[in-house]
C-alpha positions as CSV (number, residue, x, y, z in Angstrom):
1,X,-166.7,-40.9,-111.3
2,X,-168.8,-38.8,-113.9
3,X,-171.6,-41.1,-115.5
4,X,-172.6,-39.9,-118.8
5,X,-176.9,-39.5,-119.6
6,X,-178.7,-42.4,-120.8
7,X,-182.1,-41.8,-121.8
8,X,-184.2,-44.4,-121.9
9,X,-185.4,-43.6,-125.9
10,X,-182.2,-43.2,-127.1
11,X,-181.4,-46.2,-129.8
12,X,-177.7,-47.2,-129.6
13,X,-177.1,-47.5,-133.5
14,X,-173.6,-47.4,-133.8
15,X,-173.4,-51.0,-132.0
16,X,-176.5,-53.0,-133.6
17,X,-175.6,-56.0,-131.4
18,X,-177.1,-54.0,-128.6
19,X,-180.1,-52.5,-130.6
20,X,-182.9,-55.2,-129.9
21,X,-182.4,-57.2,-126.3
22,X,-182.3,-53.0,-125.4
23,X,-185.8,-52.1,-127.0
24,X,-187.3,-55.4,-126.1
25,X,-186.1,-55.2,-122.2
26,X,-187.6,-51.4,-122.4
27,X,-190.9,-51.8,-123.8
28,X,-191.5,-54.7,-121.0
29,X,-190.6,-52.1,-118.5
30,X,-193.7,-51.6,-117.5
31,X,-194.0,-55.4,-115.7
32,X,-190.6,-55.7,-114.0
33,X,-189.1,-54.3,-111.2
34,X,-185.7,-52.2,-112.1
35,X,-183.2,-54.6,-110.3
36,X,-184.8,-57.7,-112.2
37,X,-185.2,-55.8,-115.5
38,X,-181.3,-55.0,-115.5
39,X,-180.1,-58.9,-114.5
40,X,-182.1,-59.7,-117.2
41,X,-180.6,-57.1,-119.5
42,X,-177.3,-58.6,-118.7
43,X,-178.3,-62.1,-119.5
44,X,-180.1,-61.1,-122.3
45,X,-177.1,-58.9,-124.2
46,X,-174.7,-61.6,-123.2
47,X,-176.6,-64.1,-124.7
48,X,-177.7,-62.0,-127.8
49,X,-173.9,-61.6,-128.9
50,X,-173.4,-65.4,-128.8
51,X,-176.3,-66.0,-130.7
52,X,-175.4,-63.6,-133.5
53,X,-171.8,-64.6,-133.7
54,X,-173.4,-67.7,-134.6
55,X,-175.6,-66.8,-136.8
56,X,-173.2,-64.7,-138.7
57,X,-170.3,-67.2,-138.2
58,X,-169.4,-68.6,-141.8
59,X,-169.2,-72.1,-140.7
60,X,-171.3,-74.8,-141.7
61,X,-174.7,-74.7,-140.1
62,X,-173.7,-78.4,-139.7
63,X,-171.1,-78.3,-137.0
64,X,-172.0,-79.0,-133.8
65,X,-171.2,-76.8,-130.3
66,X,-169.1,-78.4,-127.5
67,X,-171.4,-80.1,-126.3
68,X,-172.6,-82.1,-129.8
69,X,-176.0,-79.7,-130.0
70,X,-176.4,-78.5,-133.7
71,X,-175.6,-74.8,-134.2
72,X,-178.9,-73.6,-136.8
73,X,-178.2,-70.6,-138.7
74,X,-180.1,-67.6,-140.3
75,X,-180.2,-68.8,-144.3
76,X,-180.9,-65.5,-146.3
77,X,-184.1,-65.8,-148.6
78,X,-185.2,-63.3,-150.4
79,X,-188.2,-61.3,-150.3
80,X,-191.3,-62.0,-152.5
81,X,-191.8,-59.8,-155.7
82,X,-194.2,-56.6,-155.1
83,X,-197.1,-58.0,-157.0
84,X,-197.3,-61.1,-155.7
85,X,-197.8,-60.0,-151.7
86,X,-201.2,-59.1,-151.9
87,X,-202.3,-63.1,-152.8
88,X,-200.7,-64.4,-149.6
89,X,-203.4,-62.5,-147.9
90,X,-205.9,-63.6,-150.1
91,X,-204.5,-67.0,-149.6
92,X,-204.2,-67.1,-145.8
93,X,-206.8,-69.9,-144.0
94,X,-207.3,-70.3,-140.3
95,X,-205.3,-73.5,-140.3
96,X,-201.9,-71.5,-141.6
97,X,-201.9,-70.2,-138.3
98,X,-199.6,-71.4,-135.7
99,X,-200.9,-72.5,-132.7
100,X,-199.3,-71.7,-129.4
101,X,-199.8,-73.0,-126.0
102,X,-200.5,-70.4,-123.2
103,X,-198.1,-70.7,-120.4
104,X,-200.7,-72.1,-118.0
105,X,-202.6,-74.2,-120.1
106,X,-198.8,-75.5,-120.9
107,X,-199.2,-76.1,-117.1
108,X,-202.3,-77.9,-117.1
109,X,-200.8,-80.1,-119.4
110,X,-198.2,-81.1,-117.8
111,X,-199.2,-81.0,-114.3
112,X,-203.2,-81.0,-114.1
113,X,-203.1,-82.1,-110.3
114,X,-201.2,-78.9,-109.1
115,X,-204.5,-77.8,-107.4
116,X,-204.0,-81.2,-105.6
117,X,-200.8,-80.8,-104.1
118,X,-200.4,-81.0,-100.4
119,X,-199.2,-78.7,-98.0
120,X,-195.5,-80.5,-98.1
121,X,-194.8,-80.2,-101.5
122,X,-191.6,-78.5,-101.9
123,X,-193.2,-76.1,-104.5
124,X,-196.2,-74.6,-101.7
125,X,-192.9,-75.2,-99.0
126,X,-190.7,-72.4,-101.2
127,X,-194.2,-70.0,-101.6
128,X,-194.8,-70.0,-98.4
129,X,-191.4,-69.2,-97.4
130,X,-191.6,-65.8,-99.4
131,X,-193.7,-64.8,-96.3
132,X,-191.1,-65.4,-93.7
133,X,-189.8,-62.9,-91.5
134,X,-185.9,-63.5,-92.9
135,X,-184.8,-61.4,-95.5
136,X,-182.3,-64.4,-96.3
137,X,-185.1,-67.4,-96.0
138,X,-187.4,-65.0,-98.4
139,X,-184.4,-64.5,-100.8
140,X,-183.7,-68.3,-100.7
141,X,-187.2,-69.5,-101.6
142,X,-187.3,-66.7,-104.7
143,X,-183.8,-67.8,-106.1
144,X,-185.3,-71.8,-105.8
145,X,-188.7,-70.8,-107.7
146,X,-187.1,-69.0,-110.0
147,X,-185.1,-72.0,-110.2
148,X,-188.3,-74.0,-110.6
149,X,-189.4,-71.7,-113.5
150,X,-192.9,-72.8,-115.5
151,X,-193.9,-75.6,-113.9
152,X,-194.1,-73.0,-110.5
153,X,-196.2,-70.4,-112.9
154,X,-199.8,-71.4,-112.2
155,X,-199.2,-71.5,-108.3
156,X,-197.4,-68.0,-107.8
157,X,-200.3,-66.8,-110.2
158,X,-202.7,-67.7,-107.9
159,X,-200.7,-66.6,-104.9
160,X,-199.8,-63.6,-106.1
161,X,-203.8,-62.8,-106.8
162,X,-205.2,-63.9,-103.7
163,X,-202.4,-64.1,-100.7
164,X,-203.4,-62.2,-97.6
165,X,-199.8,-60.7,-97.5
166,X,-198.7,-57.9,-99.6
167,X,-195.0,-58.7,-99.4
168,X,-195.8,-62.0,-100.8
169,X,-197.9,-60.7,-103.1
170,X,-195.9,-58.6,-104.4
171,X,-192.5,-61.4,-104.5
172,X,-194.9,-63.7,-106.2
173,X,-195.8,-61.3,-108.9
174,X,-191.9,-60.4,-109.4
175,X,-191.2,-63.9,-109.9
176,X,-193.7,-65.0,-112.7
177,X,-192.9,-62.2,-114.6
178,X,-189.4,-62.8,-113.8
179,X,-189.9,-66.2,-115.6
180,X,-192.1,-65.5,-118.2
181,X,-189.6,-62.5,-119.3
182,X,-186.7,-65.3,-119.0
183,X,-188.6,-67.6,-121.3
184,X,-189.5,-64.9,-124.0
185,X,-185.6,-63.8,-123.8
186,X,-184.6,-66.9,-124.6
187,X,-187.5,-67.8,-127.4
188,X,-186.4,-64.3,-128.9
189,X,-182.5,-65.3,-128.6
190,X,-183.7,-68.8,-130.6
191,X,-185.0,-67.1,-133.4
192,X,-182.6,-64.6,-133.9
193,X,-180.1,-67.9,-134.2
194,X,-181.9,-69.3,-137.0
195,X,-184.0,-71.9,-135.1
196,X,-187.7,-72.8,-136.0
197,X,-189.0,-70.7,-132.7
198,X,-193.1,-69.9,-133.1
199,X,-193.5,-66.1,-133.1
200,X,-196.7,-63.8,-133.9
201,X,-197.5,-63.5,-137.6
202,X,-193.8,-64.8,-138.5
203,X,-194.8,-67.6,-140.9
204,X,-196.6,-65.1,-143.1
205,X,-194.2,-62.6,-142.6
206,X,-191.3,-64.3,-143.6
207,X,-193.2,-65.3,-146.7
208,X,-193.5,-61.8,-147.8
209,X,-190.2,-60.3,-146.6
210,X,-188.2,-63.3,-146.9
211,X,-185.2,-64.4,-144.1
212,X,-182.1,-63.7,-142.3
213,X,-180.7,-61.9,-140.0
214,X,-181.4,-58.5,-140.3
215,X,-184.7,-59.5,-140.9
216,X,-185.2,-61.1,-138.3
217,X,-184.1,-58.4,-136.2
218,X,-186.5,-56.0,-137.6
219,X,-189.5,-58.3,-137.0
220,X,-188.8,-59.3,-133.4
221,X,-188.4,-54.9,-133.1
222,X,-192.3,-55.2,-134.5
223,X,-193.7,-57.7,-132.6
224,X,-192.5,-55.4,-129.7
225,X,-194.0,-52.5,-130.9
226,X,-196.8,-53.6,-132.6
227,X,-198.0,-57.2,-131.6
228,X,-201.4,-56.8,-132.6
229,X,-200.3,-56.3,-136.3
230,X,-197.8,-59.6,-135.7
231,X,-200.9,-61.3,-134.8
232,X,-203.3,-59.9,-137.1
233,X,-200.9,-61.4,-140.0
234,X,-202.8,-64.6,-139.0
235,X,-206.2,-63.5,-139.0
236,X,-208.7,-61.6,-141.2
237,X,-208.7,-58.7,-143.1
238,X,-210.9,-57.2,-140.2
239,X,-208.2,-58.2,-138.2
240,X,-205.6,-55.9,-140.0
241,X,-208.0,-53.5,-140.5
242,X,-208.9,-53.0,-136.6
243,X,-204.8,-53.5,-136.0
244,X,-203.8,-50.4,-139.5
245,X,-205.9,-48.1,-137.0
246,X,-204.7,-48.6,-133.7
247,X,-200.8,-48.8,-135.4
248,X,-201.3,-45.5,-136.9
249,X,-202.8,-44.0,-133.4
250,X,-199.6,-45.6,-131.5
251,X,-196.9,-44.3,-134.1
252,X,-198.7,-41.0,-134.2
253,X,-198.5,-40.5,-130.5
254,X,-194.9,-41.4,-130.6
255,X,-194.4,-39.1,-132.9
256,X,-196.5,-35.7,-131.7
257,X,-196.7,-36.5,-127.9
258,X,-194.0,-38.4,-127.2
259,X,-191.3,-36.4,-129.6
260,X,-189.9,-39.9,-130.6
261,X,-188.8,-40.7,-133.9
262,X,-190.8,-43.3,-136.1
263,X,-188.0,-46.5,-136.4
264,X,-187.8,-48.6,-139.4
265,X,-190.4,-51.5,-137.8
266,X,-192.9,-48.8,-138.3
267,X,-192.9,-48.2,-141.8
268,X,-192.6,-52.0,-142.0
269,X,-196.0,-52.8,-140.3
270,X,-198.3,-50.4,-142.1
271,X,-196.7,-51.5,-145.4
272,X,-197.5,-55.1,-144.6
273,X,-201.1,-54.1,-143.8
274,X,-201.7,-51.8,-146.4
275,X,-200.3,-54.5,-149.2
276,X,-203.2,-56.3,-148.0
277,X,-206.5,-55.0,-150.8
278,X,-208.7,-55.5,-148.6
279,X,-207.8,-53.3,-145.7
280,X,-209.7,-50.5,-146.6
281,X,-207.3,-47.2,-146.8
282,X,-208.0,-44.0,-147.0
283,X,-206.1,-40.0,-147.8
284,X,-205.7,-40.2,-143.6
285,X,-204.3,-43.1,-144.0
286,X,-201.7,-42.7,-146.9
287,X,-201.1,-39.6,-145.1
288,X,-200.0,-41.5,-142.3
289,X,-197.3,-43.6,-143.7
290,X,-196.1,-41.0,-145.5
291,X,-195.4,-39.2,-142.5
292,X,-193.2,-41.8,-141.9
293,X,-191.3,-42.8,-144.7
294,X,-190.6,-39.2,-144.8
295,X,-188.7,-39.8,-141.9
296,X,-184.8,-41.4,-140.6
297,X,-186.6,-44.6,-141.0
298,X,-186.7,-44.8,-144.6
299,X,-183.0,-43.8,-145.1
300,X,-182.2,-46.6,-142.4
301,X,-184.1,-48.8,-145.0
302,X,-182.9,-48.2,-148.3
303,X,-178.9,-48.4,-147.1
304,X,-179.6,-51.5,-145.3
305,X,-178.1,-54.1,-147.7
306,X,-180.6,-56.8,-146.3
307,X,-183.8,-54.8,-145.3
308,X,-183.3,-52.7,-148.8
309,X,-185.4,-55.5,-151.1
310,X,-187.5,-56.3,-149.1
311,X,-188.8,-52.5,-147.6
312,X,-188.8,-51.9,-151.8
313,X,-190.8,-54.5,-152.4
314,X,-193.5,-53.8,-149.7
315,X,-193.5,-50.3,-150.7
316,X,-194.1,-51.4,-154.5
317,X,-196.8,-53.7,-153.7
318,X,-198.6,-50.9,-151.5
319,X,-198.1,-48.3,-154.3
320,X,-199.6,-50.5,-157.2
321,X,-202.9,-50.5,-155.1
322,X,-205.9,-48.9,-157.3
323,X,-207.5,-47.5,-154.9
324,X,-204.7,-45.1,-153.6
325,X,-205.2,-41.9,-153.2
326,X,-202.8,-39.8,-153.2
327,X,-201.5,-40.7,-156.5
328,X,-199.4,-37.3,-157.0
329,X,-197.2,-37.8,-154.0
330,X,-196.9,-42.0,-154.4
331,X,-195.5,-40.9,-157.8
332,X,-193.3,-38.8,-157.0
333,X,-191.9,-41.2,-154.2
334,X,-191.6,-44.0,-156.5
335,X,-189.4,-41.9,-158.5
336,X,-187.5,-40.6,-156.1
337,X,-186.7,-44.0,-155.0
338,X,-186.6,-45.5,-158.7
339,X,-189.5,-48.3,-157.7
340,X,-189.8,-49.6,-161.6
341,X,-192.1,-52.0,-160.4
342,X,-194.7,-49.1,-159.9
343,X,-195.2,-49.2,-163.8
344,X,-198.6,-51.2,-163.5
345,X,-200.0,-48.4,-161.6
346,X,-198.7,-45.5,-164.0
347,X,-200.3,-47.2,-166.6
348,X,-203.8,-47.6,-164.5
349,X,-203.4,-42.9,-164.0
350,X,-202.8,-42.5,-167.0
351,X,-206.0,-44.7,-168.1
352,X,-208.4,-43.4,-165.1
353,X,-207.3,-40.3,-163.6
354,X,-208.5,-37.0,-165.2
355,X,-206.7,-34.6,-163.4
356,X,-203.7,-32.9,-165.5
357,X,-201.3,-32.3,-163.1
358,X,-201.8,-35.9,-161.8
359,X,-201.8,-36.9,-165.5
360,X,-198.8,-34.9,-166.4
361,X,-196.5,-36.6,-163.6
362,X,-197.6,-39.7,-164.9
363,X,-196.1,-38.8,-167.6
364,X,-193.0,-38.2,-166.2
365,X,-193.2,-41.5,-164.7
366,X,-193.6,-43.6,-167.4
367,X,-190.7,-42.1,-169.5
368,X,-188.8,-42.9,-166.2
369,X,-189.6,-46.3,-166.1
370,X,-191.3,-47.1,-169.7
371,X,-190.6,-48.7,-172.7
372,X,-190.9,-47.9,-176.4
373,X,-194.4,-50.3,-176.0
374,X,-195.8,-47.9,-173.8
375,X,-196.1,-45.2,-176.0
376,X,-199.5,-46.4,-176.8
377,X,-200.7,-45.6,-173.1
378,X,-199.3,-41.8,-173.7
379,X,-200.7,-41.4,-177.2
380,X,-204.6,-40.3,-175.8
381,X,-203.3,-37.3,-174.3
382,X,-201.8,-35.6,-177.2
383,X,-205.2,-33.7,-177.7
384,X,-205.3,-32.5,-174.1
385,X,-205.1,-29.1,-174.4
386,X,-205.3,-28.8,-170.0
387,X,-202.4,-26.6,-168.5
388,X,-200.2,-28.7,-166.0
389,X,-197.7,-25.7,-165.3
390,X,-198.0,-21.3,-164.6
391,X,-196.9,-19.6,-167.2
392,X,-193.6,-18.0,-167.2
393,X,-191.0,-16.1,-169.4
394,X,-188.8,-18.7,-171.7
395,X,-185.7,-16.9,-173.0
396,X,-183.5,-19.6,-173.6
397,X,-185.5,-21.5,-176.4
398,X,-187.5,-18.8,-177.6
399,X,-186.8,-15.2,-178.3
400,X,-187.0,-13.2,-175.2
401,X,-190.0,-11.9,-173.6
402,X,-191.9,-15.0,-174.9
403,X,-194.7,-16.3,-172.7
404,X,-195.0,-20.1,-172.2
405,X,-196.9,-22.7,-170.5
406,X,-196.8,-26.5,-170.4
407,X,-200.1,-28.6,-171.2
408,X,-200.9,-31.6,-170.5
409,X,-200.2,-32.8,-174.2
410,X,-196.7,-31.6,-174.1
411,X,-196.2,-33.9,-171.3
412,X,-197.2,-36.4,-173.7
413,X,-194.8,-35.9,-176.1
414,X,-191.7,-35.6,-174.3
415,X,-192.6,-39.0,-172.6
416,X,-193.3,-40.2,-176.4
417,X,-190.0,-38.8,-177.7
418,X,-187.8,-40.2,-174.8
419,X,-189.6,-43.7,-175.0
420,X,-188.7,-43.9,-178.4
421,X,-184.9,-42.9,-177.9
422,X,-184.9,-40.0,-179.2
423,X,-183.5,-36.3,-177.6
424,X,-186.1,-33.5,-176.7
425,X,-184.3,-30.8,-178.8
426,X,-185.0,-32.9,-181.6
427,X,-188.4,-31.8,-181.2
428,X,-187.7,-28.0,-179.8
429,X,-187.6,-29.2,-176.1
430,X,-184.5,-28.6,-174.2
431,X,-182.3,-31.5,-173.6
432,X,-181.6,-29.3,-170.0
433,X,-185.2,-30.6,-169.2
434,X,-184.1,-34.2,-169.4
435,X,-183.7,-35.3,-165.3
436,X,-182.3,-38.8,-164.4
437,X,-184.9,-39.3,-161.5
438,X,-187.9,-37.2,-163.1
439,X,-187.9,-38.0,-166.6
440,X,-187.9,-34.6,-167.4
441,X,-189.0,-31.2,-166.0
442,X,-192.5,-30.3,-166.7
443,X,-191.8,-26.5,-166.4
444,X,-188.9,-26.7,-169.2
445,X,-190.8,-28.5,-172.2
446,X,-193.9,-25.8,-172.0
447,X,-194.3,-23.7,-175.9
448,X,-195.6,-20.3,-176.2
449,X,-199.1,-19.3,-175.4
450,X,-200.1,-16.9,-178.4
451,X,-198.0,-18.3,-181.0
452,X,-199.7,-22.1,-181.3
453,X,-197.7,-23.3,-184.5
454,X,-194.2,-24.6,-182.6
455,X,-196.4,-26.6,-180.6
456,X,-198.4,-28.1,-183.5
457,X,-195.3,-28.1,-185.8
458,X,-193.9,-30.4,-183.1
459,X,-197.1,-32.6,-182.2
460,X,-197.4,-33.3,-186.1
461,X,-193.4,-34.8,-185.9
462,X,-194.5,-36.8,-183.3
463,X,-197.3,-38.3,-184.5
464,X,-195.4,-38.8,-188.4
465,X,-192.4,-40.2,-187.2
466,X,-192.3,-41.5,-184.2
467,X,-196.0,-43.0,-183.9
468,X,-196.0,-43.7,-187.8
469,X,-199.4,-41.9,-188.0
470,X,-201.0,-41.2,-191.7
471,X,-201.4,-37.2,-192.0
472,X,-205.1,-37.8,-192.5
473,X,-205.1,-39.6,-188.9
């Protein structure tokens, strides 16, 4: 029977019930044997379905299984407002941090005489049977300590570091991780149901991005990517920092060496670092993400109707940073994806930046996103006389063979005119300039270079009617 390909990158997106159990079981690949790694992946998927029926199921959270166990599902909460992420970081003290229990201190805990235990105990009994010369007696004793699970962790540890035999070794090795991966499974199954489950970073995360489903989806997809950004959501700033650098190398390498695709928990953990100020970023940085978000992942994003807020917010919160750099590009991403909330930081390039082609797309921005108010923020740059465009030929609003070229001032005034209501041919600027996404196009609003009176004819209608300025202004 003809088998078709399956490569081991490939993400199965038509079917997202499949998505996650399929990255998580491949990205632990590394620590489990192939015939343990696919019973697992068969418990896992199995289980994974149940869960999200659940989770999805329109029930009351209230009613109990079969068995009288309360069914706990995923509430949707939304995600918090772009400029209010930054002061959970500032915010964040040690003792927010939840505190887990390694699996062999858990051990200790419960069972601090283990080193004690004599050669009869039924635990040593089923170790030392994984050295016996039957294939059926070895199975046996792996099936029971599998059986046994954590409280059998610490002892095949040890065994499987210092045993004289290789095969049992080797067994006991395959076990632990056998049980450990069984215990994440069904910690990462538990979360994805809704229940209070401790994972890396989550409790600031979810305070930031919000809850459900989806969500939840996305961040166990991180955790398995990137768990030292999940845990650095608990620590320092020096701890993002440290974790910003080694994220960018990883996606980077899946992206140039690897040939792989950057997914959507990518974008998501460099926008939660970088929406922390202090994580120092830089042009390599910015440079980074954008390679990113100028991939699938984005798209992904934005259409998913839970993921969308959230992923807008973050990018928001990251773009209203005063320190970024690349200001041309962030502006012309946050109106290509109409992020009004990126007004704040309009307002800051149009106050700080000098460069005219910078200054002239803030322009752009703020008639995109402005309001009459913010004319006063515009006004400055009606006496920069700074090119923002080439020059080029104009036929249609002048008579042909005219020369024109768009200053920075004339970016000025069309933001002016269209915060105030009015149309640009109203003010001998084509109306064919006006763009939904753009505010308008810089190239169409330019006036000719040796003839300066349209220009000023123009500037001083501006300034009379629609700034109310006195002629001797």
């Amino acid at each position: 029977m003809n088998r078709l390909p399956v490569r081991a990158n490939q993400t199965v997106r038509a079917n997202q019930t499949f998505r996650y159990p399929i990255a998580i079981l491949q990205y632990r690949r590394r620590t489990v044997r192939i015939d343990l790694a696919m019973a697992m992946m068969i418990v896992v998927l199995i289980s994974s379905i149940a869960t999200r029926s659940v989770a999805q199921s329109p029930e009351d959270s209230s009613a109990g299984s079969e068995g009288g166990e309360a069914i706990t599902r995923v509430v949707a909460v939304p995600p918090m407002p772009a400029d209010q992420i930054a002061s959970v970081f500032q915010k964040a003290r040690a003792s927010d941090a939840i505190e887990t229990v390694p699996a062999d201190e858990n051990l200790a805990v419960k069972d601090s005489n283990a080193s004690e235990q004599s050669d009869d105990d039924p635990l040593q009994g089923w170790i030392a049977q994984l050295g016996s010369t039957e294939f059926a007696a070895r199975e046996q004793a792996t099936v029971a300590l599998r059986r046994i699970g954590q409280p059998a962790l610490r002892s095949l540890r040890e065994t499987a570091a210092n045993h004289a035999d290789i095969e049992v070794r080797t067994r006991a090795s395959d076990i632990a991780d056998g049980i450990v991966q069984g215990e994440a499974a069904g910690r990462i199954d538990a979360f994805l149901a809704g229940h209070d489950v401790s994972m890396d970073g989550w409790n600031v995360a979810t305070k930031i991005l919000g809850d459900g489903v989806r969500i939840r989806e996305l961040y166990v997809d991180l955790v398995m990517r990137h768990e030292d950004v999940a845990q650095s959501l608990n620590g320092s700033s020096a701890d993002r920092q440290t974790a910003l650098r080694s994220a960018i190398v990883r996606i980077q390498r899946g992206m140039f060496v690897e040939q792989r695709l950057p997914t959507e928990s990518d974008a998501i953990a460099l926008l939660l670092l970088m929406n922390d100020r202090s994580v120092v970023t830089n042009r390599l940085d910015e440079g980074a993400l954008f390679s990113v978000l100028q991939k699938e992942a984005s798209s992904l994003l934005f259409k998913d109707a839970q993921l969308s807020e959230p992923f807008r917010q973050l990018l928001a919160g990251w773009m209203t940073r005063d320190d970024v750099s690349n200001r041309q590009e962030i502006l012309w991403y946050s109106m290509s994806w109409d992020l009004k909330e990126v007004l704040p930081m309009v307002v800051t390039t149009l106050k700080k930046v000098t460069d005219p082609v910078t200054l002239g797309m803030a322009c752009q921005a703020v008639a995109r996103f402005g309001v009459a108010d913010d004319t006063e923020h515009v006004r400055p740059l009606l006496t920069d006389q700074r090119p923002v465009s080439e020059q080029q030929f104009m036929a249609q609003r002048f008579s042909s063979g005219v020369l024109v070229q768009t200053q920075v001032r004339d970016t000025a005034m069309a933001a002016i005119v269209l915060l105030k209501g009015r149309k640009l041919s109203e003010f001998q600027m084509s109306d064919d300039a006006r763009h939904p996404k753009y505010g308008f196009i810089i190239d169409q609003i330019g006036f000719p270079i040796e003839d300066a009176k349209p220009r000023e004819d123009v500037l001083q209608r501006v300034r009379s009617e629609l700034l109310k300025e006195q002629p001797d202004a």
